[in-house]
N, C-alpha and C positions, 0 to 999 in steps of 0.2 A: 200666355205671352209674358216673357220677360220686362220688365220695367228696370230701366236704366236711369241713373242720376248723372246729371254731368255738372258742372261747374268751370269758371277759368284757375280757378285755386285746384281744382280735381288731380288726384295722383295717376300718373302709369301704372305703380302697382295696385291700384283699387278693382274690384271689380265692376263697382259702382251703382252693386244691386240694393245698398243700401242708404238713405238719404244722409246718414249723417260721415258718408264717407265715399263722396262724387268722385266719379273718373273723368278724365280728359277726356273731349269731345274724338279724338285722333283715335285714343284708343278703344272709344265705344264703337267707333263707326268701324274700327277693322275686325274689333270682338265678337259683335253683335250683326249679323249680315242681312238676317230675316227675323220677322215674329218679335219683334225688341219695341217696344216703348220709349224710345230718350226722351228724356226730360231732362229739358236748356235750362240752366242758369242765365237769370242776368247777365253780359259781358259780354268780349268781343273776341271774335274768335277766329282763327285763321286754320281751314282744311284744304285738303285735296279731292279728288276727284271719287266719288263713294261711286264703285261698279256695279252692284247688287243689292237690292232690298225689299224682297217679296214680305210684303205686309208689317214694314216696318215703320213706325210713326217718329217724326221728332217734331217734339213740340215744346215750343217756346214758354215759358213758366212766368213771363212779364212781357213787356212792351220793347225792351231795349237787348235783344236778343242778338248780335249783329254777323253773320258770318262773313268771312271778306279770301278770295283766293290767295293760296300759297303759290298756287302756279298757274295754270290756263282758264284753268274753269273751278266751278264750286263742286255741282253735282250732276253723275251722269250713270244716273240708275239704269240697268235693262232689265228685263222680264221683273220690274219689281213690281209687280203686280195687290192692290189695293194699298201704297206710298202713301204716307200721311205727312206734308210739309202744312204746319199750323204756326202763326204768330213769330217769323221768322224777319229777318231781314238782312237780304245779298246786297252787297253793296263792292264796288269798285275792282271789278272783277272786268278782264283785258280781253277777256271773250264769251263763250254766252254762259253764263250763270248756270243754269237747271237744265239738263236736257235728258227728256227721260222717253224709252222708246221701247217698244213691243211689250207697251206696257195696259194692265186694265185694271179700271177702277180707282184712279188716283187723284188723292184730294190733294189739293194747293186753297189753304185759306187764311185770309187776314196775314197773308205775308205780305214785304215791300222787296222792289227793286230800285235800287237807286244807282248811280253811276256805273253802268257796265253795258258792254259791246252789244249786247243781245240780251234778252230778260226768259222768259221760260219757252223752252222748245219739248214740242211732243211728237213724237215720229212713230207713227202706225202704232196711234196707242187706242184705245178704245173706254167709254162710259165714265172718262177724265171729269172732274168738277174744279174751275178756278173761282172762287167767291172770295170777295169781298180784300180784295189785293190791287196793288197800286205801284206802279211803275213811274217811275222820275227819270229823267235824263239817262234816258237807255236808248244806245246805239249812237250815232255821230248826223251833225246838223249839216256839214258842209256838201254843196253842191245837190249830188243825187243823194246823197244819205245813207246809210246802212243802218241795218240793226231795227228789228221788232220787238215793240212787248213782248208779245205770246206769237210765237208760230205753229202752227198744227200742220205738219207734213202728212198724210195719209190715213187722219184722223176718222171717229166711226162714234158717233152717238155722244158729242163729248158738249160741254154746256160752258160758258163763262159769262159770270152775271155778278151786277153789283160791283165792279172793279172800277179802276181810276187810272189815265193813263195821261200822261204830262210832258211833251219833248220825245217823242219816241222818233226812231231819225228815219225808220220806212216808214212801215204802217204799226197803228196801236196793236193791231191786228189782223196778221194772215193768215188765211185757210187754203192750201197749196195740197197737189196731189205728192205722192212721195214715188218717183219712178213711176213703177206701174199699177200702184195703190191708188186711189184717188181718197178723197176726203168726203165723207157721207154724215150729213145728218147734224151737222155740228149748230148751237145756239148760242147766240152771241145777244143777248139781252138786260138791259137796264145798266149800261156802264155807263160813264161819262169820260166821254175822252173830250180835252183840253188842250189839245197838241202845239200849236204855233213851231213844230218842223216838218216830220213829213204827214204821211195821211193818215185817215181814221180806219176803216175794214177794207181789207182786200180779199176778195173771193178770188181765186185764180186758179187757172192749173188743172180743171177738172173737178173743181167742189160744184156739187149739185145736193140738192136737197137740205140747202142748209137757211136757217131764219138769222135774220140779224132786226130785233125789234125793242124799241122802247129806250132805242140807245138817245144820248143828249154830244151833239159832234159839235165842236168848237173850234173855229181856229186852225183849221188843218192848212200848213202851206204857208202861212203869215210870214216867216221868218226864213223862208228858202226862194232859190233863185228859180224855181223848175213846178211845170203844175201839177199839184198834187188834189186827192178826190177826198171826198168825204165818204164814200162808199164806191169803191171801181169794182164791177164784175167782167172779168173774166173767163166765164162759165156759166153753166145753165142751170136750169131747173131750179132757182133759192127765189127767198120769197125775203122782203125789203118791207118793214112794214110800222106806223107810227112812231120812226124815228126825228127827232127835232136835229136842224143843223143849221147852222148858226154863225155870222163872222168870218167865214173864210178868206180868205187871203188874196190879192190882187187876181189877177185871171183861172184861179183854183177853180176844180168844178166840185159841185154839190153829189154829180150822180155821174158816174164814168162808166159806158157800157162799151167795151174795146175788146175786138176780137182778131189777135196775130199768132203765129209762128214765133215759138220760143223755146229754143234749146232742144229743135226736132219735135217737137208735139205742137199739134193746133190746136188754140185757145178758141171755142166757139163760144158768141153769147146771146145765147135764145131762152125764149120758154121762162124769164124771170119775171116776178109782180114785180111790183113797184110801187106801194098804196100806200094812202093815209099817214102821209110824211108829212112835214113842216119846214119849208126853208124861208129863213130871215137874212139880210140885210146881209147879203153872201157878193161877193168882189166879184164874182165869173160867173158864167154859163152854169146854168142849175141841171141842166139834161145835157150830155154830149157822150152821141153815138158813133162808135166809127169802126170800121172794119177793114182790117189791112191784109193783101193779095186774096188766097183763095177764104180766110177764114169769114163767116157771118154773125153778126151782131143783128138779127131779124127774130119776129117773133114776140116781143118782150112787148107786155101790157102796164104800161103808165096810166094809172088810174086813182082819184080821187086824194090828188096831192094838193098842199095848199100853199102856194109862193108869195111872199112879199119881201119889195124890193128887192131884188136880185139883180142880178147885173151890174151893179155899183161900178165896174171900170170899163165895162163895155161898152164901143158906141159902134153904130146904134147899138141898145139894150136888147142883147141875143138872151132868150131864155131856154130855148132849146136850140142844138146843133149837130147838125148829120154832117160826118165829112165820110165822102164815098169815093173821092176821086182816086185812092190808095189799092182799092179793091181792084184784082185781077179778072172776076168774074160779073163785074159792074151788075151788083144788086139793084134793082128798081127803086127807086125812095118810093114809100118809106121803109122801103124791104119791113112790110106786115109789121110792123112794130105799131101797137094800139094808144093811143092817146085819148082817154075818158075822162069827164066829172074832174079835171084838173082845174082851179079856180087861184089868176094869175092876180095880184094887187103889186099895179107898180106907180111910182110917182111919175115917172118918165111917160113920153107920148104914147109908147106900148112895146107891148112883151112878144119878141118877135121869135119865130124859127129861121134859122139859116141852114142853109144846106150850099155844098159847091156844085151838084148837080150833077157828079160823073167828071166833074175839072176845077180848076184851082181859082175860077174866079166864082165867088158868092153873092149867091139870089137872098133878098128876105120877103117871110109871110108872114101875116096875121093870121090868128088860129080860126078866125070867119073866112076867111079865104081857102085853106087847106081841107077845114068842114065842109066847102064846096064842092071841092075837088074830088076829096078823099072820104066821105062821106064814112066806108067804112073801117078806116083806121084812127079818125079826129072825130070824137062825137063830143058836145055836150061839153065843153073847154069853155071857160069862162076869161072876159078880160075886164077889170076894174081899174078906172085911174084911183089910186087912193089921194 
């Protein structure tokens, strides 16, 4: 592997293989395509769009490493298969930063994103690592918001752990199928998203099989006119598991299970846990199912979750809510959806379900009521005044 020195003082004529005579960042990234080591100087730097770089690393040599776009974007690797982005920082870039696709094995670590339209996009890339990177005021706050952290379009075994996400104006994080790719296997573990614009994880589009665990969600929604989830699925088969969430935002929900027709593909959401969560002192509805025309949101096991205080804008204080009246082929509440060992502490007179019933006007339950009814979909739900 060739090892490249760069610097902002670094020459065009250099070749920059050796330290004591750095080449420009411009001219390593067109010299150097593949198999290359950069190694950033301190300083700030302004590139274009890098098209290729199968096993090539740049990495940051300090803390204050800054790359910022000449034109649209920063970097848009393909087949750069095993990409090494280390100790970097994108910053104020007018469209998405990093986007790297048909790609495998590629690290993104202890970088930052800070002011730009979108932060890192991966598109039918496969066994990806994002650790220990932090995104700031990425994408735009106003109305519905655009712009993600990290998006995974068609993604396959890929991991993001340890990061930090603050203002992002969709979600910190989405995992979305790409076409007729869908998104498998992906782990979304121990980050702290901090949001106050749009939400925290979006599973959508066909991601199945994916974990989102140990995360800490804050604040998602605070600061927008529109309700945003702390975890909205979209799809099936993933598993939701000892996440804490925390402050959300006027009628924001904590858990959004929504299953519609989008862009000719139906979003179904079945088959997901949902266990051994944590929600605090959250403004809206902590569970809200809903299923729009033919799609279903049925099947999904809410088990051994633990709420307090929720509901804060709600009256009455709705802690779960089925709206079904949208559905074309009027699912049965509670269309099999499980509800276990879930243990509710609220100050208010109690923690109620609402459903509209098949129509626009809403009924509510207490979970002793529904255990009566429903015996084998409510088991074992606890209510505590605190």
């Amino acid at each position: 592997m060739t090892v490249v020195y760069v610097s902002p003082e670094g020459s065009e004529g250099s070749l920059g293989t050796n330290p004591a005579a750095p080449t420009s960042l411009t001219r390593a990234l067109r010299a150097y395509r593949s198999d290359a080591e950069i190694r950033i100087a301190d300083g700030d730097y302004r590139i274009t769009a890098l098209s290729s770089g199968s096993g090539m690393k740049l990495i940051g040599q300090g803390d204050r490493v800054t790359l910022r776009a000449s034109t649209s974007m920063l970097l848009q690797p393909g087949d750069a298969h095993g990409l090494v982005l280390e100790r970097l920082t994108f910053a104020d870039c007018p469209e998405y930063s990093v986007r790297i696709y048909h790609s495998d094995g590629v690290r993104v670590r202890n970088c930052k994103f800070i002011r730009c339209r979108a932060g890192l996009i991966f598109n039918k890339c496969r066994n990806f690592l994002v650790e220990g990177t932090s995104f700031s005021s990425v994408g735009t706050p106003e109305k519905y918001g655009a712009g993600d952290g990290i998006y995974v379009g068609g993604g396959t075994a890929g991991r993001i752990t340890r990061c930090r996400f603050h203002r992002c104006g969709h979600y910190a994080i989405t995992v979305a199928n790409d076409k007729e790719l869908r998104s498998e296997g992906i782990t979304i573990e121990n980050n702290v998203i901090d949001q106050y614009w749009g939400g925290g994880v979006g599973l959508l589009l066909g991601s199945h099989h994916c974990v989102v665990k140990g995360n800490e969600i804050r604040r998602t929604g605070v600061e927008m006119e529109y309700n945003k989830a702390a975890v909205q699925i979209s799809a099936s088969h993933n598993v939701i598991d000892g996440n804490t969430i925390e402050e959300l935002g006027r009628k924001n929900y904590a858990f959004e299970l929504s299953a519609f027709p989008f862009g000719g593909y139906e979003q179904h959401c079945e088959n997901n846990v949902i266990r051994n969560n944590t929600c605090r002192n959250n403004g809206g509805i902590t569970f809200f199912i809903t299923a729009r025309r033919a799609c279903r949101a049925a099947n999904n096991h809410i088990e051994g979750n633990v709420v307090e205080n929720n509901a804060l804008n709600i009256e009455p204080p709705v802690y779960v809510y089925f709206e079904t009246y949208h559905s074309t082929d009027k699912p049965p509440f509670p269309g099999g959806n499980h509800f276990s060992g879930n243990r509710f502490h609220c100050k208010r007179s109690k923690a109620l379900i609402g459903t509209d019933a098949l129509k626009q006007s809403v009924t509510y339950h207490d979970f002793s009521e529904l255990q009566t009814k429903f015996p084998d979909y409510f088991q074992e739900n606890t209510y505590l005044k605190s």
